[in-house]
MDAnalysis code that builds the backbone (N, CA, C; Angstrom):
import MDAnalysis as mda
import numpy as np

u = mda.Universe.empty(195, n_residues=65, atom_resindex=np.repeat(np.arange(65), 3), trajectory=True)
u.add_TopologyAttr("name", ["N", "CA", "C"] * 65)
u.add_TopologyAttr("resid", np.arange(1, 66))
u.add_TopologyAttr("resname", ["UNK", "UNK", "UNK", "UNK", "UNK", "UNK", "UNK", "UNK", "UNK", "UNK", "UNK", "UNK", "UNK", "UNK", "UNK", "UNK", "UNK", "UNK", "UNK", "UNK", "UNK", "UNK", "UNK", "UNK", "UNK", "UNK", "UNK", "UNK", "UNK", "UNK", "UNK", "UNK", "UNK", "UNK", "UNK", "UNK", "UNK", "UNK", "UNK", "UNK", "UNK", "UNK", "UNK", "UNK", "UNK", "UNK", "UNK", "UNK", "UNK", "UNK", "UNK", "UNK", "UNK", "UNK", "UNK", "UNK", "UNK", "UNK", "UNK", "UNK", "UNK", "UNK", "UNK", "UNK", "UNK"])
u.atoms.positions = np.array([
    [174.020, 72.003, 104.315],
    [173.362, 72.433, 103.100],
    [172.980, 73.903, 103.231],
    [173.189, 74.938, 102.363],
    [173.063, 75.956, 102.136],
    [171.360, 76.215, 102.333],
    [170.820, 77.555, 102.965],
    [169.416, 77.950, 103.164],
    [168.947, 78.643, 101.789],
    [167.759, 78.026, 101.198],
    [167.331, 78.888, 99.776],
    [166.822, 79.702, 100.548],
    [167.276, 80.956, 99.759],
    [166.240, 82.380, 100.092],
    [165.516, 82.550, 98.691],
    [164.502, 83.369, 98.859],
    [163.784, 83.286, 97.655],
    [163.495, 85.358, 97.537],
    [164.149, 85.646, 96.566],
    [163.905, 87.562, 96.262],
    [162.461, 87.047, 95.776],
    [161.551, 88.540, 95.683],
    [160.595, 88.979, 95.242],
    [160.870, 89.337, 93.834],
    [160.403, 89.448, 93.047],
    [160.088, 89.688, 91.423],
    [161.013, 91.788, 91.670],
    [160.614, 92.178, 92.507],
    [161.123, 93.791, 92.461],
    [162.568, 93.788, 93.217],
    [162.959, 92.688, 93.703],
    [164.348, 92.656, 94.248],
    [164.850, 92.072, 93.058],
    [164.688, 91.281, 92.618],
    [165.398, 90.363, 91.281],
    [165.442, 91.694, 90.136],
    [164.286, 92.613, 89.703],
    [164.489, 93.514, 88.641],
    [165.824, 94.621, 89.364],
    [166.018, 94.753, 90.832],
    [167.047, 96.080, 91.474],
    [167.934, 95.011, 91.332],
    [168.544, 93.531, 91.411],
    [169.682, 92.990, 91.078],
    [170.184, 93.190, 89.514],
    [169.098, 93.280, 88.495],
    [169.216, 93.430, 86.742],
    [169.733, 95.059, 87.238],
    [169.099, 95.712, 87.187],
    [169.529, 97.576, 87.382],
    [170.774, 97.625, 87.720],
    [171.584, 96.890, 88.719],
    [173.025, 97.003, 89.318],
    [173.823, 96.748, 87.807],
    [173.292, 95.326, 87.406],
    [174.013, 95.124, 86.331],
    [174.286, 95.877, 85.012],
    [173.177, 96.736, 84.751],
    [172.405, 97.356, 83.965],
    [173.998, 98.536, 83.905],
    [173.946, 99.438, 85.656],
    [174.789, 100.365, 86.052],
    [176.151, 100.073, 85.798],
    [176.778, 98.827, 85.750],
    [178.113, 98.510, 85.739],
    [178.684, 97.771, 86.512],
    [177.673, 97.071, 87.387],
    [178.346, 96.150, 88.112],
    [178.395, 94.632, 87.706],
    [179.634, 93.954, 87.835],
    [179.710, 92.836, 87.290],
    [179.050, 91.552, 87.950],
    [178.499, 90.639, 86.916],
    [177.377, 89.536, 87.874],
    [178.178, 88.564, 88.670],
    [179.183, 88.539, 88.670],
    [180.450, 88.042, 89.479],
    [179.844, 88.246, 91.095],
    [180.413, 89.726, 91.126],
    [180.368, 90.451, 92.280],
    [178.800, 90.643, 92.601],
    [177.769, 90.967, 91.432],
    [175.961, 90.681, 92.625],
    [175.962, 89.682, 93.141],
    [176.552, 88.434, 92.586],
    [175.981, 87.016, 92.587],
    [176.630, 86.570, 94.094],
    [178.108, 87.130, 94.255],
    [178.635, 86.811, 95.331],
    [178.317, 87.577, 96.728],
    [177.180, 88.909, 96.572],
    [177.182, 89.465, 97.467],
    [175.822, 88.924, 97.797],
    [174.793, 88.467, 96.558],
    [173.315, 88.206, 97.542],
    [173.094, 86.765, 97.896],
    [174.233, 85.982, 97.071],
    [174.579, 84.519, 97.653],
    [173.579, 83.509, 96.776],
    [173.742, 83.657, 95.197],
    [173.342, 83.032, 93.839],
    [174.566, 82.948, 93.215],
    [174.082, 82.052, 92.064],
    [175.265, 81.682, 91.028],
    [175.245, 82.848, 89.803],
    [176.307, 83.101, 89.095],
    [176.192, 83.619, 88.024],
    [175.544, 83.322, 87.038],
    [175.010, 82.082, 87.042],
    [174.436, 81.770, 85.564],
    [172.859, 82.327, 86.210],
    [172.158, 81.912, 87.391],
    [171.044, 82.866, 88.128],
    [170.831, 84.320, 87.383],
    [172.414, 84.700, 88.074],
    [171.982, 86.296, 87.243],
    [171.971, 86.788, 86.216],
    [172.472, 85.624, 85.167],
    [172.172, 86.215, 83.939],
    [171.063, 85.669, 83.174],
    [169.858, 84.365, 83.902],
    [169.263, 84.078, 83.581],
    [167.829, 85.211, 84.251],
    [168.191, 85.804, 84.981],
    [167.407, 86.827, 85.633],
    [167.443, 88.080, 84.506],
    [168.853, 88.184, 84.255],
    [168.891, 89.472, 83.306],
    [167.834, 89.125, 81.741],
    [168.008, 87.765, 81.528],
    [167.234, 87.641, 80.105],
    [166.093, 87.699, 80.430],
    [165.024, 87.065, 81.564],
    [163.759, 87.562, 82.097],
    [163.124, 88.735, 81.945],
    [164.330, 89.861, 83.305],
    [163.737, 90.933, 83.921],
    [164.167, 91.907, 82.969],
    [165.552, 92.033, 82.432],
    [166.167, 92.979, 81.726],
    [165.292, 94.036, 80.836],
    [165.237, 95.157, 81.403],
    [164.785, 96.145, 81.252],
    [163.414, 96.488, 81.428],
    [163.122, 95.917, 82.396],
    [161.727, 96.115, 82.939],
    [161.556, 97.073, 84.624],
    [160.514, 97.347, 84.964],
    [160.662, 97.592, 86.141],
    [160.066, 97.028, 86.883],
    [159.925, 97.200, 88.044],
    [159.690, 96.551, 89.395],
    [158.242, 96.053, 89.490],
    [157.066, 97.358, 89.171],
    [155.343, 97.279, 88.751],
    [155.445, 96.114, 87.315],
    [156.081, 95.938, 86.140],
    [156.215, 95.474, 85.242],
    [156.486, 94.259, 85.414],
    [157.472, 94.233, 86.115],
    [157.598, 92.221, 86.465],
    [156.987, 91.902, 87.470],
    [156.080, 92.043, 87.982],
    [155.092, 91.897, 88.957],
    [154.397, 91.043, 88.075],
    [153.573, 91.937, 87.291],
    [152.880, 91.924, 86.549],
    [152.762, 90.905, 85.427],
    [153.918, 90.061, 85.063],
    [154.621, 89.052, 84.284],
    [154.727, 87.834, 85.017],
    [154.400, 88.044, 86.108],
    [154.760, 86.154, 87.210],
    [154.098, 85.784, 86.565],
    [152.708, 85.576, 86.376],
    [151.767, 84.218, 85.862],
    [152.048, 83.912, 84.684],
    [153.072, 84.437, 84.073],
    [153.233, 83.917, 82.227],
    [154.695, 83.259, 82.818],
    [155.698, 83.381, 84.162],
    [156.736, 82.815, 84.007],
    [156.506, 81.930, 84.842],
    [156.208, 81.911, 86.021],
    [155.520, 80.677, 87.074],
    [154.061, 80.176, 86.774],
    [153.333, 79.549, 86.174],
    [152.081, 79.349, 86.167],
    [151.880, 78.507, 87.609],
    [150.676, 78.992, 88.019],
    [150.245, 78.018, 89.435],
    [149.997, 76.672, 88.693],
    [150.169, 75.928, 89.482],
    [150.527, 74.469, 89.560],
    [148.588, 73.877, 90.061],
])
């Protein structure tokens, strides 16, 4: 069984930026070891935010339990 790694909220917004630049979610998805539908469900999240900004947004997308 594959190991979950888990990015930080400011690694997940620098995976949206690649995409942002021209790189295809094909090729992020296969290099940080996620699915494509991940990264484009990341892009509708983070997309166009920055790094201080989606920080700042966890408790409206994860609420503590």
């Amino acid at each position: 069984m594959a190991q979950r790694r888990r990015l930080t909220d400011e690694q997940i917004v620098g995976v949206v930026k690649q995409l942002e630049a021209g790189r295809t979610a094909a090729e992020v998805a296969r290099e940080i070891g996620v699915s494509t539908y991940t990264i484009y469900s990341w892009k509708a999240k983070f997309g166009g935010l920055e790094p201080n900004e989606a920080t700042k947004l966890r408790p409206f997308f994860w609420p503590v339990p």
